[in-house]
C-alpha positions as a Markdown table, in Angstrom:
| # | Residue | x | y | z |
|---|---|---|---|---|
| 1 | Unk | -6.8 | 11.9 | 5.8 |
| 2 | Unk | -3.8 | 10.5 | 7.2 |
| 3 | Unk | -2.1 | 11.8 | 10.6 |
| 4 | Unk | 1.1 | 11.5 | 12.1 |
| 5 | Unk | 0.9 | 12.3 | 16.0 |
| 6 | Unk | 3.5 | 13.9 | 17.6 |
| 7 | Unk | 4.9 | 12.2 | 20.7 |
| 8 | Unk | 2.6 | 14.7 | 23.5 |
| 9 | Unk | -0.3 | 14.4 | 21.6 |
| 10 | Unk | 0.2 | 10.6 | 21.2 |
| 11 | Unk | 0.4 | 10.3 | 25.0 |
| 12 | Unk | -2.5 | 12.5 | 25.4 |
| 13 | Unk | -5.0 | 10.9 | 23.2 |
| 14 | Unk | -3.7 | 7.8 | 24.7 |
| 15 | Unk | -4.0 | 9.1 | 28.2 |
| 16 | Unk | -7.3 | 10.5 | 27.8 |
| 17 | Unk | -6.1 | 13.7 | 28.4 |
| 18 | Unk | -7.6 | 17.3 | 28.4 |
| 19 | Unk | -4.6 | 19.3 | 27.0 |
| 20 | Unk | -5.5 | 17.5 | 23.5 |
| 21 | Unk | -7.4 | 19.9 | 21.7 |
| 22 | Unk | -10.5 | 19.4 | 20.5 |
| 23 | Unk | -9.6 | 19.8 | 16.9 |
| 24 | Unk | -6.7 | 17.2 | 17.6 |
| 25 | Unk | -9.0 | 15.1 | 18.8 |
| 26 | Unk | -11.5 | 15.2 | 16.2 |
| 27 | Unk | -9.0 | 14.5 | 13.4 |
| 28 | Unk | -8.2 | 11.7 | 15.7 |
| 29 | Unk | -11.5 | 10.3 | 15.6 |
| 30 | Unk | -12.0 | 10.4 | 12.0 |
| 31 | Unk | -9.0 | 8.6 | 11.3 |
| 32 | Unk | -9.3 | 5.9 | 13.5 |
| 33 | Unk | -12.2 | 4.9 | 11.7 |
| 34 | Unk | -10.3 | 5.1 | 9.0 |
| 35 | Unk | -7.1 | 3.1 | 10.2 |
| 36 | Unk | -5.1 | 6.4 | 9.3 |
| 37 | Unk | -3.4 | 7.0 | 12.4 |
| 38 | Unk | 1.0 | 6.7 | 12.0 |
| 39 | Unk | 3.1 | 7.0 | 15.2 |
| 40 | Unk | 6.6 | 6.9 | 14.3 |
| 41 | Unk | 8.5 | 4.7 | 16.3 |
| 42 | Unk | 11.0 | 7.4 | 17.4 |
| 43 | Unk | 8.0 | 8.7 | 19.9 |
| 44 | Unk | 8.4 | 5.1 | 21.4 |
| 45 | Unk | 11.5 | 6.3 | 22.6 |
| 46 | Unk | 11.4 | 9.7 | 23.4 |
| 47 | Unk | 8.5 | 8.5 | 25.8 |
| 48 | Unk | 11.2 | 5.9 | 27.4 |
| 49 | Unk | 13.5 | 8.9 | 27.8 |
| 50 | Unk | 11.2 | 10.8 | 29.7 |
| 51 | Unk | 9.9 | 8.0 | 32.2 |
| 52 | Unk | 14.0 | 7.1 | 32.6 |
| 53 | Unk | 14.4 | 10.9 | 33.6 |
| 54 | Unk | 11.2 | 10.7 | 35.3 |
| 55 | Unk | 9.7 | 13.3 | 33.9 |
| 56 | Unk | 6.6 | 11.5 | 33.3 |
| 57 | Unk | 5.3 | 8.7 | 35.3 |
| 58 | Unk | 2.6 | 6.2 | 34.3 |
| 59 | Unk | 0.1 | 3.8 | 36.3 |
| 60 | Unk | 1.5 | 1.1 | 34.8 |
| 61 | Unk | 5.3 | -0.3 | 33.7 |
| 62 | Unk | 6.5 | 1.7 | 31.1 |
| 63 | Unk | 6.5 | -1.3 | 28.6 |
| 64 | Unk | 2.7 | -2.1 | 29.4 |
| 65 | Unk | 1.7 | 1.1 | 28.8 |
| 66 | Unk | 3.5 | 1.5 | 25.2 |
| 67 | Unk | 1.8 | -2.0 | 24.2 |
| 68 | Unk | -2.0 | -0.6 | 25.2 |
| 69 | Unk | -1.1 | 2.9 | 23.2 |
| 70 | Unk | 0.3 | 1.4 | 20.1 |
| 71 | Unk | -2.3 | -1.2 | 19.8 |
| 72 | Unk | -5.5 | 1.7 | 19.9 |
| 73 | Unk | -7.9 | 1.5 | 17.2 |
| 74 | Unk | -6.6 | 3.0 | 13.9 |
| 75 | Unk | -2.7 | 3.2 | 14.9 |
| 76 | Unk | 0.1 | 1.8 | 12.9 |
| 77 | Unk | 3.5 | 2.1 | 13.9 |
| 78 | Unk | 5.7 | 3.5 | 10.8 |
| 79 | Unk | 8.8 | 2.1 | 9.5 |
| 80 | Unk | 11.8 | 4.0 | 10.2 |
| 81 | Unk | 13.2 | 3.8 | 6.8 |
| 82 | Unk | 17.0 | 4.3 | 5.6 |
| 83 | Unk | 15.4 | 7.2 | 4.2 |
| 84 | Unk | 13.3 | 8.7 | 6.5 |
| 85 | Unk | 16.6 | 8.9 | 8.4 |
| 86 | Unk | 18.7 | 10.0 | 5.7 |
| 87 | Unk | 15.6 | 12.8 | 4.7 |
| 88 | Unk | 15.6 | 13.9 | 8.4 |
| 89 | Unk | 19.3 | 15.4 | 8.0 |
| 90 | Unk | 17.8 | 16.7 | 4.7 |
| 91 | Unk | 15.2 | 19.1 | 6.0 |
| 92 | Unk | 14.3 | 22.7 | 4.3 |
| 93 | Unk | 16.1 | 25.4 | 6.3 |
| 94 | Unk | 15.3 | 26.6 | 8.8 |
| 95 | Unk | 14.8 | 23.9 | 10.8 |
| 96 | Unk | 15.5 | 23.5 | 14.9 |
| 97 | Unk | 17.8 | 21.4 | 16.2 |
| 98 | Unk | 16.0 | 18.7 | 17.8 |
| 99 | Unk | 16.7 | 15.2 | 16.6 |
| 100 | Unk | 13.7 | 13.6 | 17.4 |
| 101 | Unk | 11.2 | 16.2 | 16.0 |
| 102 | Unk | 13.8 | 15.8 | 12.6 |
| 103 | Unk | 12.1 | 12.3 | 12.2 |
| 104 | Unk | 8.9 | 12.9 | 13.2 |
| 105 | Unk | 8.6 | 15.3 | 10.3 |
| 106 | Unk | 10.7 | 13.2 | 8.1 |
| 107 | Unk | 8.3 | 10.5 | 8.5 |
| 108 | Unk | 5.4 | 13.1 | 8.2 |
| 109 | Unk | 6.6 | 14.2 | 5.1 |
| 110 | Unk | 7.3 | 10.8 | 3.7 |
| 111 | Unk | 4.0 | 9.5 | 4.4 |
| 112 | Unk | 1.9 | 12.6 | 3.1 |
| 113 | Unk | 0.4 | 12.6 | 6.6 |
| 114 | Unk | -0.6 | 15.7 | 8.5 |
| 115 | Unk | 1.3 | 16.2 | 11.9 |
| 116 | Unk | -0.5 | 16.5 | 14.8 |
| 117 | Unk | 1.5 | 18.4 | 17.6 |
| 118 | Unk | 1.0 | 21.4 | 19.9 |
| 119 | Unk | 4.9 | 22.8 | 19.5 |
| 120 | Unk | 4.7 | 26.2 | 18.1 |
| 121 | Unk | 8.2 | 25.3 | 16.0 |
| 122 | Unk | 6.6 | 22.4 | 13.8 |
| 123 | Unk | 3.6 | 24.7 | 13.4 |
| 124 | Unk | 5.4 | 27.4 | 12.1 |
| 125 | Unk | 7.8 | 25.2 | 10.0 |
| 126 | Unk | 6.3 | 25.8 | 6.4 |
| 127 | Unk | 7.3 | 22.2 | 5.1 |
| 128 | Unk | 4.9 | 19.7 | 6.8 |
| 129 | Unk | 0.9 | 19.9 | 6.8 |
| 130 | Unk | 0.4 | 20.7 | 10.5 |
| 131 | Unk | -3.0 | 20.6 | 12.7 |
| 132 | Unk | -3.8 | 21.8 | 16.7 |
């Protein structure tokens, strides 16, 4: 199975963190093996966005950390299409505001991937194949 991770749960697997949940992490683990992990590029920059507003902080530089997450067993960065831009304006109602979570979903969509992510909104949005 294919899965798209959502920025947090990107950063947690990544970070070896306990807020991933175990379920997360086990469809994690299966698709590594498989080389069927997708990060969309967009989560590249909402993580920048939070280190600028210092909202996270890392043990590392910022662009040394990206480079060991992105390069973790099974990950593949996805394209960020014309259309998977144009599709995340295009979005079944209703659907929240955010920009970033627009694309995430776009690209989740586009790829047939399950999204991994904790936020209650892209759980309950009916349109993407969700796991927690």
């Amino acid at each position: 199975m294919r899965i798209l991770l959502d920025t947090h749960a990107w950063i947690w697997w990544a970070a070896e963190d306990k807020r991933l949940s175990k379920r997360a992490a086990t469809l994690i683990s299966r698709a590594t093996s498989d080389g069927a992990i997708l990060l969309s590029p967009i989560s590249i920059w909402e993580l920048a966005k939070k280190v600028e507003k210092q909202q996270l902080v890392f043990d590392r530089p910022l662009r040394q950390w990206i480079e060991r997450a992105t390069q973790l067993p099974g990950v593949a960065l996805a394209e960020l299409t014309p259309e998977i831009l144009i599709d995340s304006c295009d979005l079944p109602q209703p659907f929240h505001g955010d920009p970033a979570d627009q694309i995430i979903v776009a690209t989740a969509r586009h790829h047939q991937a399950t999204l991994v992510t904790k936020d209650s909104k892209l759980l309950d949005y009916g349109h993407v194949t969700t796991a927690w």
